[in-house]
Phi, psi and omega in degrees: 000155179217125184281159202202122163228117194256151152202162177112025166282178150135204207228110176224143179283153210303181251323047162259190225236130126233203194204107180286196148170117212273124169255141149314134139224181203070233166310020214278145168236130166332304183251125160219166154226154184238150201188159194263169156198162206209130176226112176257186209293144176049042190226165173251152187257133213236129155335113147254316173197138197237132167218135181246143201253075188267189200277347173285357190100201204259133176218128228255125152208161167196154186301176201281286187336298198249354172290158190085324169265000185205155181198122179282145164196168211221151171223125204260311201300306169256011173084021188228127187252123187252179169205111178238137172266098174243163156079031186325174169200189198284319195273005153247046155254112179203187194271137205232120161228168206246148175231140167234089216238128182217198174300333187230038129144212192230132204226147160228179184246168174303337194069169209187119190266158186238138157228138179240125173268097237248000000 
């Protein structure tokens, strides 16, 4: 089993900055990948940013919706996946939950909700 623990949500006004973060624990395998995804009210939860860890290094994606404005990154060492937000807007508020997907299956966190206020 693997535990998700998010933090660092919270109420910010449109264009400021904040910084989520997931820590792993348990069963964690070296190569995975960990990543956000975000469902706001009456919505389907939706890809924000993935980052995957192969024996080649770290690789990226993110949605269209956030690129240029939020950037994943991962410390392998403690098992933590960051999401820094900047230049926030109205239309990214929703519950940011942290996802891990490995060998032996797909974990999710309670999510943490962000609000952006305009």
């Amino acid at each position: 089993q693997v535990q998700l623990v998010e933090s660092g949500g919270g109420l910010v006004q449109a264009g400021g900055s904040l910084r989520v973060s997931c820590t792993a624990s348990g069963n964690t395998f070296r190569y995975n990948t960990m990543g956000w995804y975000r469902q706001a009210p009456g919505k389907e939860r939706e890809l924000v940013a993935v980052i995957s860890s192969v024996s080649t290094g770290d690789s990226t994606n993110y949605a269209d919706s956030v690129k240029g404005r939020f950037t994943i990154s991962r410390d392998n060492a403690k098992n933590t996946v960051y999401l820094q937000m900047n230049d926030l807007k109205p239309a990214d508020t929703a519950v940011y939950y942290c996802n891990l997907r490995q060998y032996n299956g797909n974990y999710w966190g309670q999510g943490t909700q962000v609000t952006v206020s305009s």
